[in-house]
N, C-alpha and C positions, 0 to 999 in steps of 0.2 A: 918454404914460406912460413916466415910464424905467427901464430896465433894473431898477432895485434896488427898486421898487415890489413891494408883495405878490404883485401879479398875477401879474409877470413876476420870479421871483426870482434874484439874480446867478446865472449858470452856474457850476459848480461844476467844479473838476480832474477826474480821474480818482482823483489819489491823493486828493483831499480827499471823494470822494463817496464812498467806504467804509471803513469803519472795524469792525475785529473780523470782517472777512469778509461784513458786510451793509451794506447800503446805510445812512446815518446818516439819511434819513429813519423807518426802522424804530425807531429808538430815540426820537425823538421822538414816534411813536405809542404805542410801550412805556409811556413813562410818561405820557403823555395819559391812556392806555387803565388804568394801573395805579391814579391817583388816582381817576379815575372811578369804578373798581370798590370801590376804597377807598371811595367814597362811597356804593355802591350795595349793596353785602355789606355795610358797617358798619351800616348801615339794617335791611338781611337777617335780620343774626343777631340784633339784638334784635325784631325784629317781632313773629314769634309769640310769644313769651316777653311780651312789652311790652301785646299784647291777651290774653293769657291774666291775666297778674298784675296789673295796672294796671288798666285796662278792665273785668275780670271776664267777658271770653267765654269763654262755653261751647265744647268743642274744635270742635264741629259749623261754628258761626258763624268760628271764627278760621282752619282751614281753610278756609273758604268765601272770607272776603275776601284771604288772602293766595293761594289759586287764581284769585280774578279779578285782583287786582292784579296777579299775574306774567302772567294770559293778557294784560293788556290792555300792559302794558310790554313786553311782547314783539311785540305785535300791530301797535301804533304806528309802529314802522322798517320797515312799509310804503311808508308814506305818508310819511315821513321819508325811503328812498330815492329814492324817487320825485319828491318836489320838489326834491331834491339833483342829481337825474340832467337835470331838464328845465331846472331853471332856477337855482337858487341855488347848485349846486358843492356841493362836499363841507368847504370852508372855513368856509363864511357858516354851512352846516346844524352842522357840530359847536361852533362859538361860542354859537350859538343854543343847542343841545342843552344847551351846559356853563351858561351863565346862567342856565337854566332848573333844570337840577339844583342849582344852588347857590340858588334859591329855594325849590326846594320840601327841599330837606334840614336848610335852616336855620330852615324851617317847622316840621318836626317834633321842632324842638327845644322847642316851645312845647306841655308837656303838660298844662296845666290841674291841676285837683282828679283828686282817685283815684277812682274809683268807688267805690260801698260799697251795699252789702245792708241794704234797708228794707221792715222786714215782708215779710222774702223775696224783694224784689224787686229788680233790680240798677236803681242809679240812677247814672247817666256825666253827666258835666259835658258840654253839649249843642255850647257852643260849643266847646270844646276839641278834640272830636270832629271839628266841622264847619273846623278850622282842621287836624286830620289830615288828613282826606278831600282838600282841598284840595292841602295839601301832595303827597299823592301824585300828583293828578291832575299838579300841576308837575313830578314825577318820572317819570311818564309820558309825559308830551312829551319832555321831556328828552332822554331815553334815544332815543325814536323816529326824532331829529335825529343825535343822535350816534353812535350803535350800530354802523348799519348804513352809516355813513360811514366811519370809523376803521380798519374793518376793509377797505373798497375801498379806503382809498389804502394802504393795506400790499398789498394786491395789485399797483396797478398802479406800485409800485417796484420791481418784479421783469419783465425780458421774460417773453414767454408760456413758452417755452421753458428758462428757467434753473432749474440745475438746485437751486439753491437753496431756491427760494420754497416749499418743504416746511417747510423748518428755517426758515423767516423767520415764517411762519406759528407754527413750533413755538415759537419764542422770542417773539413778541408775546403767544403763549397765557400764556407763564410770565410776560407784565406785568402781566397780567390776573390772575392768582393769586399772583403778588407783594402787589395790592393788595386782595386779598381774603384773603390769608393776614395783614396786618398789622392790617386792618380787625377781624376777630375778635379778636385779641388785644390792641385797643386802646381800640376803642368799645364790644365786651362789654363792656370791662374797665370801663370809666369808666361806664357803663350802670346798668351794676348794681351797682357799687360806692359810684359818688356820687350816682347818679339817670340815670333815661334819658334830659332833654333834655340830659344831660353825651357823652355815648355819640352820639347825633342830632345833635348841635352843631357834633361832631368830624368827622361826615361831611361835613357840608356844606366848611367850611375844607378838605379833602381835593379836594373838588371844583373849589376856587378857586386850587389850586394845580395841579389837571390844565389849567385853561382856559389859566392863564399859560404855560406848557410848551408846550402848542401853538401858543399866538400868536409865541413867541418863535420857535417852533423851523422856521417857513416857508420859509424860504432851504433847508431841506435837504427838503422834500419835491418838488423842483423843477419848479413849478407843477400839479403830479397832482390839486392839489385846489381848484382853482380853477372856477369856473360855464365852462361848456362856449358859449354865448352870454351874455356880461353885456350886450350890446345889449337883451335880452327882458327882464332885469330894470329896464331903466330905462324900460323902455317903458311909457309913460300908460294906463291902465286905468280911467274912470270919473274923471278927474282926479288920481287917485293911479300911484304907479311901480307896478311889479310885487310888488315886492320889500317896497314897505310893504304890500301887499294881506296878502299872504304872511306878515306877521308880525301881522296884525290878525286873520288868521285863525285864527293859532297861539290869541292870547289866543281868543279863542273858541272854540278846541278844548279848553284848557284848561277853561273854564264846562263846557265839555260833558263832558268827563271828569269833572268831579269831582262831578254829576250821575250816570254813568255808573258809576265804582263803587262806591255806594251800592247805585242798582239791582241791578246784576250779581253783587254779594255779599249783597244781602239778598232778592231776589227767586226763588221760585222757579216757574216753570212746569209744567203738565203737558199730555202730549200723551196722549190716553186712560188707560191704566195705567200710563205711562213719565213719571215727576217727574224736570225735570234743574233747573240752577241757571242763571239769566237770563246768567251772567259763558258759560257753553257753547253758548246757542244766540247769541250775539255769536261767538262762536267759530266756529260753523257759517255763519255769514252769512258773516263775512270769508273762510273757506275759502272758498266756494261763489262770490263776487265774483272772487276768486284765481284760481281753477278756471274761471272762464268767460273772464275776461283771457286764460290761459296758452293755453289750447286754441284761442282767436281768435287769436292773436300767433303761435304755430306753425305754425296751420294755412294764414296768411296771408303772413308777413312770413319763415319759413326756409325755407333750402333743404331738402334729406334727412336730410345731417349735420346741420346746428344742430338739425334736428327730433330727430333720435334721442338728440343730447349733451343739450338740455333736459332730454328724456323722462327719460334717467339719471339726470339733476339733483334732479329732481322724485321718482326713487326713492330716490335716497341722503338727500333730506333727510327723507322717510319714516322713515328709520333714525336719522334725530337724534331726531325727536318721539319715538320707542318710546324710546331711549335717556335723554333727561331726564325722560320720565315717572316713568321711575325714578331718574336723577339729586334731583331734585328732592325726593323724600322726606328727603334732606340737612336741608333745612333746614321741613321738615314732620313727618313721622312719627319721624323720628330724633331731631331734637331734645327732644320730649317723651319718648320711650322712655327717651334717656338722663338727662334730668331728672327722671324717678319711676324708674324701676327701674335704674341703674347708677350706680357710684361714677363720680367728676370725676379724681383728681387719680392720676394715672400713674405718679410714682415715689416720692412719698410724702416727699420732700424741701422743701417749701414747709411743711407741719407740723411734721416734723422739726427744720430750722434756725430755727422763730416767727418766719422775716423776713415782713412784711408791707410791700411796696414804696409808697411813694405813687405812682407811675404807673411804665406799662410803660417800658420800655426801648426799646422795638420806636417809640416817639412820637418817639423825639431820633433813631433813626437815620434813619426815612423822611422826618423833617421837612430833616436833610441831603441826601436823595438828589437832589434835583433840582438843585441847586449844585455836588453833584459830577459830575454828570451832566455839566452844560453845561460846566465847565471842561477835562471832557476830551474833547468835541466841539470846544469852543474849540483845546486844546492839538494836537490830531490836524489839524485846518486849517492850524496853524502849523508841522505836519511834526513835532510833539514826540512820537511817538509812543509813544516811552515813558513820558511823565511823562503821557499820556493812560489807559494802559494801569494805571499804576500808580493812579490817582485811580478806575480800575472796580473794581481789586482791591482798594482801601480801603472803596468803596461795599459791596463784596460782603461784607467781612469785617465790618463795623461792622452790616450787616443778620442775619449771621449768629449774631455773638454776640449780639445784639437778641433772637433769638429764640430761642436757646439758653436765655440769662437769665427770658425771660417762661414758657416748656413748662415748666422745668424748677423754678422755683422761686416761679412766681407761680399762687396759687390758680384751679383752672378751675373754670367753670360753662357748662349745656349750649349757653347761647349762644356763648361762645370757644370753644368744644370745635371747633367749625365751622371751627376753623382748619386740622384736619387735611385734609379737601380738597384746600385749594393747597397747604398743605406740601408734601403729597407730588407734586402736579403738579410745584413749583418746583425739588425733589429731580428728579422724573423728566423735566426738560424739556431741559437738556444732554445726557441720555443719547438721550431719542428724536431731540433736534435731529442729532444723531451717528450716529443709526442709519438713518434715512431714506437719506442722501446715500451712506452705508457701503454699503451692500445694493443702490443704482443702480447703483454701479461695478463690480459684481458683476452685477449683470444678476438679482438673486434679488430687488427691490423688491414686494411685494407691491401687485397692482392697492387703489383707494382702497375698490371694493365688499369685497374680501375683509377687509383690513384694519377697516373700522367694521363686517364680522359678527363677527369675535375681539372690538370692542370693547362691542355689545349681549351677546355671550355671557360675559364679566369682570364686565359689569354685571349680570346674573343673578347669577352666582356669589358678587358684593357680599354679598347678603343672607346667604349659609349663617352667617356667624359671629353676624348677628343671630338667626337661628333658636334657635341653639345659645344665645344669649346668654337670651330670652325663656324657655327650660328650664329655665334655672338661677334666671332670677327666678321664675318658677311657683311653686317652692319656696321662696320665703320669702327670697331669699337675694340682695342687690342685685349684678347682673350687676358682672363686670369691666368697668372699660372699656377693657380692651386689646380684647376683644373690637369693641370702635367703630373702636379704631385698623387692626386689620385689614380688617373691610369696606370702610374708606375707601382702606386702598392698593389692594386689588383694583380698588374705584370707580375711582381712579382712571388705573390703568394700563389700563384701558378706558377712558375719557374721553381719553388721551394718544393711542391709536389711533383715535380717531372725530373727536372736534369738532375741533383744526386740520386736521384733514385736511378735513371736511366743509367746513369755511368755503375752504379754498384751491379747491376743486371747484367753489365759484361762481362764484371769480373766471374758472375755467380752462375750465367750461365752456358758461357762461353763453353765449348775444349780447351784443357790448358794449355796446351802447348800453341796455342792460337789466338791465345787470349789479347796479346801486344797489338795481334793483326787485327781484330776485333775490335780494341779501346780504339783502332785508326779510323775503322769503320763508322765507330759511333762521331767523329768529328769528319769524317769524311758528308755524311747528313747534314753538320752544319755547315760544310762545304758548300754543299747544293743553296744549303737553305741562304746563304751570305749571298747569290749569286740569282738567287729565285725574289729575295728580299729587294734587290737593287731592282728588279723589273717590275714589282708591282709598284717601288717608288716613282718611280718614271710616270706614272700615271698623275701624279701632281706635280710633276717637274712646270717651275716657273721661272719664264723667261724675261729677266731685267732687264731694259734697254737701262745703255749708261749713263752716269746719272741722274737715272728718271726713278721715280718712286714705283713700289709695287701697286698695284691693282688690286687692292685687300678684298672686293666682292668675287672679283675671279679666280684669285688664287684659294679666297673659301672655300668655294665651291669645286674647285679637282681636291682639295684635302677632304674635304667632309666625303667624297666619291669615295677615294680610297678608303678610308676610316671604313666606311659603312659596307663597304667590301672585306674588309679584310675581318670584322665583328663574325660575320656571317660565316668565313672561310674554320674561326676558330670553334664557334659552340658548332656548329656542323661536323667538323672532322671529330670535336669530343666527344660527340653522343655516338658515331658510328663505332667510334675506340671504347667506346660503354657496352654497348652491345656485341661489341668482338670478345670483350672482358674474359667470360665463362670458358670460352675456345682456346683463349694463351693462354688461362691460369692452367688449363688440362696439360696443355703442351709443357709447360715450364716442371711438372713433374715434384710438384712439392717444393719447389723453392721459394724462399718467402720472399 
């Protein structure tokens, strides 16, 4: 094999191996990981909207299947890390992952007939349906493959020790809300403007240009993601290699998903007087599986230290599940609140000037980003530093006014509203990238336990504006929706202190060789939490007779319930993670 093969990819200089201060392997994950999410948020924002109006589910059932779909998308990069770590690398698994999203995304561009109300009763076009279900199950695999990949090799381009891989971490986060802040504003947009397989369609194509970005961009990951043994992959199993076992298998998991959430969103169990929903006790198995691997593997294969640094691991990512339980209502319980009881449109300038855009703005700059991307990783190789430097500044300004043009002047609906989220991550991600490394050199860094308690207690403190907001519609009176715009910057200056830090904490304090199983771990948490999320929605689930208007003081009043419930559930669980704080930081053994 030589030298300039995938496998082994040319060695790279010194000055050519970073650029902007980070390794330029990180930026080819950047936008791997951005189009991705591009694909998987574009999906997002229209979903429940798409089974509410389309479909005709009732809130009860549309909660229901997008709690299982998120447990089970989450669930997956289990078993995704896991065959990443033993045998196929983390190259082969996010190829896989991205082909796979790009089938099932361009899947759910195929929306059949509408549902409609006959003699009261709802009738769905059966196949269409069964060609959704499908669809996701492919976006399930998907994701399982690449998730939990993406984010290891952005770990191991950082030594253990550098003092970097906080802010590398913080900046891959903001590629990830780069592509989720454009995905709102693009595939809402075309959604629900032209149709949703317009909106679906767009996702998929998003997809097909994260997969190209990575294939190209191998030479700078310098071989961190390559199978760890490709001897075991070629190795005969039954007359077949490994590796084809492996993807014969995938299609069969596939069948099995898409069987699976069917069940898990339309099934419900009960265990004497306690009714839960089939997508939860999947939930409870795969914990319980989890839990009995972790506890055998600690108590067998670590020493003290790796025992205890686990043991933290396993409590910190505790604090991610509590933490997008309530994240997660973003794109559940918020979404409908702000689609029946609050206005859309923020400054009131998209009325005012009658422009009506035929497509966003925000479509021609990202469809640029990844050409400019590559010509100033090109140019920075060549020692052009500046003409590198300059071709980021143009990416950044041309995304900038992108999205200046679409907030400010293109009509919202509660599906694009979802873009505030990553706005404000992408807003606040230079600042935290800046403040991590600030506050080491100073010796005042906060431990990563203390840090994600301030970020479940911000995320409490989310809801107060919806509280407030719920009052005002009580009264007859459609909320503002600045009041959305606030909870979502608190969201997410809580989200900026938890989740890159919680994903850098696997890499740092994992076992290595267990590390892939680990990063599955930590999205296995927001498995639970996707599916724990859907049940506290359900608590304002509102029921429209058809064609009748909603009941704005009734349906206040189960929103303001949840709201004021779930405040409680956050600064409660941060101050107990405050006070646990001095116990991890002993455990974690000096890691920063």
């Amino acid at each position: 094999m030589t030298a300039a093969s995938p496998a082994t990819p040319a060695p790279l200089s010194a000055r050519d191996d970073d650029f902007l201060g980070h390794p330029k392997g990180l930026y080819v994950c950047f936008f791997t990981e951005m189009w991705e999410r591009f694909s998987f948020y574009g999906m997002k924002a229209l979903l429940l909207l798409y089974l509410l109006k389309y479909h005709l589910f009732g809130d009860d059932a549309g909660y229901d299947l997008i709690g299982a779909y998120g447990g089970l998308v989450y669930a997956v990069p289990v078993i995704g890390g896991l065959l990443a770590d033993r045998y196929l690398g983390m190259r082969k698994a996010v190829v896989l992952g991205g082909v796979l999203l790009v089938l099932g995304h361009l899947g759910m561009a195929y929306e059949g007939h509408a549902a409609q109300l006959v003699n009261g009763k709802v009738v769905r076009d059966e196949t269409a349906m069964q060609v959704f279900y499908l669809s996701l199950a492919l976006i399930i695999a998907g994701v399982g493959f690449l998730k939990p990949n993406i984010s290891t090799i952005v770990g191991k381009l950082y030594a253990q020790d550098d003092p970097r891989r906080d802010s590398g971490f913080t900046l891959f986060y903001a590629g990830i809300n780069v592509g989720a802040l454009f995905s709102s504003l693009i595939c809402a947009f075309l959604g629900e403007t032209y149709g949703w397989k317009y909106g679906f369609g767009a996702a998929g194509i998003g997809m097909i240009a994260g997969l190209a970005m990575f294939v190209w961009g191998q030479r700078y990951l310098r071989g961190h993601a390559e199978a760890a043994n490709p001897a075991a992959l070629r190795e005969k199993v039954n007359g077949l290699s490994r590796q084809t076992w492996i993807y014969l298998g995938t299609a069969a998991g596939v069948l099995v998903l898409w069987g699976t959430i069917q069940f898990a969103s339309q099934v419900t169990l009960k265990l004497g007087d306690i009714s839960f929903t089939a997508a939860l006790a999947i939930m409870l198995a795969t914990l319980l599986a989890f839990l009995i691997w972790f506890f055998g593997f600690i108590a067998r294969d670590c020493t003290k230290v790796q025992r205890e640094q686990m043991l933290a691991l396993v409590v910190l990512i505790l604090a991610v599940l509590i933490f997008f339980t309530l994240y997660e209502q973003t794109y559940g319980s918020w979404v409908t609140f702000n689609d029946r009881l609050m206005t859309k449109d923020m400054f009131g300038a998209a009325d005012a000037a009658n422009y009506k855009p035929t497509l966003p703005w925000s479509l021609f700059s990202l469809a640029a980003s990844p050409p400019l991307m590559i010509l100033a990783l090109i140019a920075s190789d060549r020692g052009r530093n500046g003409a590198a430097k300059a071709l980021v500044a143009l990416l950044v300004l041309g995304m900038a006014a992108a999205t200046a043009h679409d907030v400010v002047l293109v009509p919202q609906t509660a599906g694009s509203l979802t873009y505030l989220g990553p706005f404000f991550l992408v807003v606040l991600a230079p600042l935290f990238s800046w403040l991590w490394p600030w506050l080491a050199r100073r010796g005042r860094n906060p431990s990563k336990p203390v840090t994600m308690s301030l970020g479940l207690i911000l995320a409490g403190l989310s809801f107060l504006p919806l509280v407030a907001a719920a009052k005002v519609s009580g009264g007859g009176e459609m909320a503002s929706v600045w009041y959305l715009v606030l909870a979502y910057l608190v969201l997410e200056i809580g989200e900026m202190c938890l989740s890159p830090i919680g994903m850098s904490a696997v890499t740092q304090l994992s076992v290595a060789r267990v590390v892939g199983l680990m990063m599955g771990a930590f999205w296995l948490s927001t498995a639970f939490s996707e599916v724990l999320a859907a049940q506290f929605a359900k608590i304002a689930s509102v029921e429209i007779p058809a064609g009748g208007a909603i009941d704005m003081a009734a349906a206040s009043v189960k929103y303001g319930e949840l709201f004021s419930m779930l405040t409680w559930l956050g600064i409660g669980s941060g101050v107990l993670f405050l006070v646990l704080s001095p116990w991890l930081k002993r455990w974690m053994h000096g890691v920063q």
